[in-house]
N, C-alpha and C positions, 0 to 999 in steps of 0.2 A: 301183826299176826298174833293173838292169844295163844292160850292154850290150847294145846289137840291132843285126842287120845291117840297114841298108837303103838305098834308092835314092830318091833324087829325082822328086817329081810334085809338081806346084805344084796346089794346089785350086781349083778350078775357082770355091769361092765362099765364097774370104775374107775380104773383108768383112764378109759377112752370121754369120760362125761368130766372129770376134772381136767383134763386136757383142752378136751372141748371150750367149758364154762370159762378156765382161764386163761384162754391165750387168744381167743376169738371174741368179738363181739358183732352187733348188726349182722351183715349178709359175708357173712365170712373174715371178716376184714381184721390183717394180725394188729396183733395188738396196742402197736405202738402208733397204729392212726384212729385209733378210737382213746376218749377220756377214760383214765382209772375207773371214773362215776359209772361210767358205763357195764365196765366188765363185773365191778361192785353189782350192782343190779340186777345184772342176767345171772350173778352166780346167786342172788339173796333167792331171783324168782324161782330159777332150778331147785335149789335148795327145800324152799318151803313147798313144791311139788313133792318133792321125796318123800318130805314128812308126813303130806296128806295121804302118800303113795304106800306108805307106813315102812319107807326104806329111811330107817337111821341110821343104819351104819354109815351106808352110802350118804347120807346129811353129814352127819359130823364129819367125815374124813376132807369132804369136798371144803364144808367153814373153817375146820382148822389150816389145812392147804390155805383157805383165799385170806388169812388173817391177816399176815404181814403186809399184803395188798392193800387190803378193806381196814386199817387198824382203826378211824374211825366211825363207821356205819350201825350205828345202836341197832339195828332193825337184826344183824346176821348174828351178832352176839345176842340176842334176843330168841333166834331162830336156832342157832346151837344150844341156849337154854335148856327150849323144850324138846328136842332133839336127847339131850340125855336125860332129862328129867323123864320122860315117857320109859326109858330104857333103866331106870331104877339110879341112875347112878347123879344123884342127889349133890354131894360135894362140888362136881365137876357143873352140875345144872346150875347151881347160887353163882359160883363163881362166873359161870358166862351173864347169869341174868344179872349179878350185880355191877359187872361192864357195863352191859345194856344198861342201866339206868345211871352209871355215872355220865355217861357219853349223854342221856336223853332222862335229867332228873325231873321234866315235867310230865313225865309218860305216866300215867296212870295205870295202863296195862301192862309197861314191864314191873311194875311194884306189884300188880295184883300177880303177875307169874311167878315172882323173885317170892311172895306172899305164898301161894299154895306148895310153890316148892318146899319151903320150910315147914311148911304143918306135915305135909305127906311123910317128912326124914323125921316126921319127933319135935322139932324146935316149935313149939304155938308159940312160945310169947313173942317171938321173931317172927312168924308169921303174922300175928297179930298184928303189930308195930307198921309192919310192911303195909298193910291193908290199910290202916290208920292213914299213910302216906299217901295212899294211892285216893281215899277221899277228902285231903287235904289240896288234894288238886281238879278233884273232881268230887263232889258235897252230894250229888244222885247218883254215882257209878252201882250201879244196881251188881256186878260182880261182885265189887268188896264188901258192898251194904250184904247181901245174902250168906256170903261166906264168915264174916264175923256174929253174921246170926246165925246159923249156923253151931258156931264152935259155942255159943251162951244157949242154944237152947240141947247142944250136948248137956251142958254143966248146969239144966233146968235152971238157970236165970232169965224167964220168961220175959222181965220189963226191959232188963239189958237188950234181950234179942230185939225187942219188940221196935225197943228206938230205931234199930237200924233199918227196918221195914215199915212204920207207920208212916210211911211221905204219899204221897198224892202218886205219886209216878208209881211206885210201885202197887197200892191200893187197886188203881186203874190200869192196871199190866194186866199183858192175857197170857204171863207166861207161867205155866202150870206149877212149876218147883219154886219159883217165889211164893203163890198164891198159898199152897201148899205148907211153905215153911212160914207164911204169914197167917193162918188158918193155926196153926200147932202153937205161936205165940198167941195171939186172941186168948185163945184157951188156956195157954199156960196162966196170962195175966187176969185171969179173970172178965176179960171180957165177951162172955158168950154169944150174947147176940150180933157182935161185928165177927165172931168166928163162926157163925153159923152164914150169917151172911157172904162170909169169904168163901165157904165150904160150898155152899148152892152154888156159887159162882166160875168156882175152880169144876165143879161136877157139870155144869151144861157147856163147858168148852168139849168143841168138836176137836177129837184127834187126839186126845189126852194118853200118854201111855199108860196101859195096862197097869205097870207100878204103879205110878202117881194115883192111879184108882184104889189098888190094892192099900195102899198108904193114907191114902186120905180115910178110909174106910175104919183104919185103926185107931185114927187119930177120932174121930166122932165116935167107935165103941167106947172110948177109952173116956171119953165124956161124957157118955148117956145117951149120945145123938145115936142111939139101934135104929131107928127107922131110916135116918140120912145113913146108917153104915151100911145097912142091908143092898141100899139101892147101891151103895160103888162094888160092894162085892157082887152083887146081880149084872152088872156090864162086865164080869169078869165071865159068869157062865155063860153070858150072852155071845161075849167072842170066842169064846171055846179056849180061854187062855188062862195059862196058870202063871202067878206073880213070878215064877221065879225059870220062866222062858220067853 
């Protein structure tokens, strides 16, 4: 399970669903004739519904409870991660994500979590470092590659960025926020004609959000490209939307 955005709603009836998740598994059946693995699993899937359910409370209380049970299943210390990390509380987010990845140090996606967790609290170099990990196991993880460019086209190091986005797989991605932050390095690095070529490109995908228009839009005033900027701000009047709804 990655990362997910969400918000705070305490469940209305937690007790009866940590009850439930821990003492029952299959078709009712108590506990002691079903496998640990078992009740591990129904409590990780409960769990990670909550979160998409954007109940964290009701997440963490149910992971901490199944801990002693589950001590260890990388996937629910992973899953309490992003459970506090959504809910601000950063300390307690590293500490479950970097369980998570001792239990499973070849996971790639709990390093990119344990990763954004630390840039969001202030720590980049630690973040960084994390991310660095996470494509040490995986050399195209399009997550880490964007997020490290990312933090170098913050700090307008356009060639740094760039390394991390010029592969093939990303180049030929249809997905708008790569293309986007691969279009801003082009440009940054001086290469205009593969940024203008990235920029047409990221502009005729169907379904592109309103931002991603509004943004691409800047990025080509911001280079001279006024005829390419005009057009992503004109599919902005065109849906009747303004960037910042």
């Amino acid at each position: 399970m990655d990362a997910i955005r969400v918000v705070l709603r305490v469940g209305s009836s937690l007790s009866l669903v940590v009850a439930s998740v821990l003492r029952t598994a299959g078709q009712g059946l108590p506990l002691e004739q079903v496998s640990k693995a078992d009740v591990c699993r129904q409590t990780l899937e409960k769990t990670e519904q909550l979160i998409v359910d954007h109940s964290l409370h009701a997440a963490q209380q149910i992971l901490v409870e199944a801990g002693p049970s589950c001590p260890n299943v990388s996937e629910m210390f992973n899953s309490l991660g992003l459970a506090y990390d959504s809910e601000g509380k950063y300390d307690e987010a590293r500490a479950a994500f970097e369980q998570a990845t001792q239990l499973k140090p070849k996971s790639a996606s709990f390093h990119n979590n344990l990763a954004a967790s630390f840039i969001r609290s202030g720590k980049q170099a630690s973040g960084i470092a994390e991310f660095e990990k996470a494509l040490e196991l995986e050399a195209k993880n399009s997550t880490a590659r964007l997020n490290l460019a990312s933090v170098y086209l913050g700090e307008k190091q356009y060639r740094r960025a760039l390394s991390y986005l010029d592969i093939a797989e990303i180049r030929q991605s249809r997905d708008p926020i790569l293309l986007l932050a691969l279009t801003e390095a082009y440009y940054g690095a001086a290469q205009a004609q593969r940024a203008r070529e990235t920029a047409v490109r990221l502009a005729r995908l169907p379904g592109v959000d309103p931002k991603v228009h509004f943004s691409l839009g800047l990025v080509l005033a911001e280079h001279g490209e006024y005829q390419l900027a005009v057009g992503q701000f004109r599919r902005l009047d065109d849906r009747g939307t303004q960037p910042g709804t």
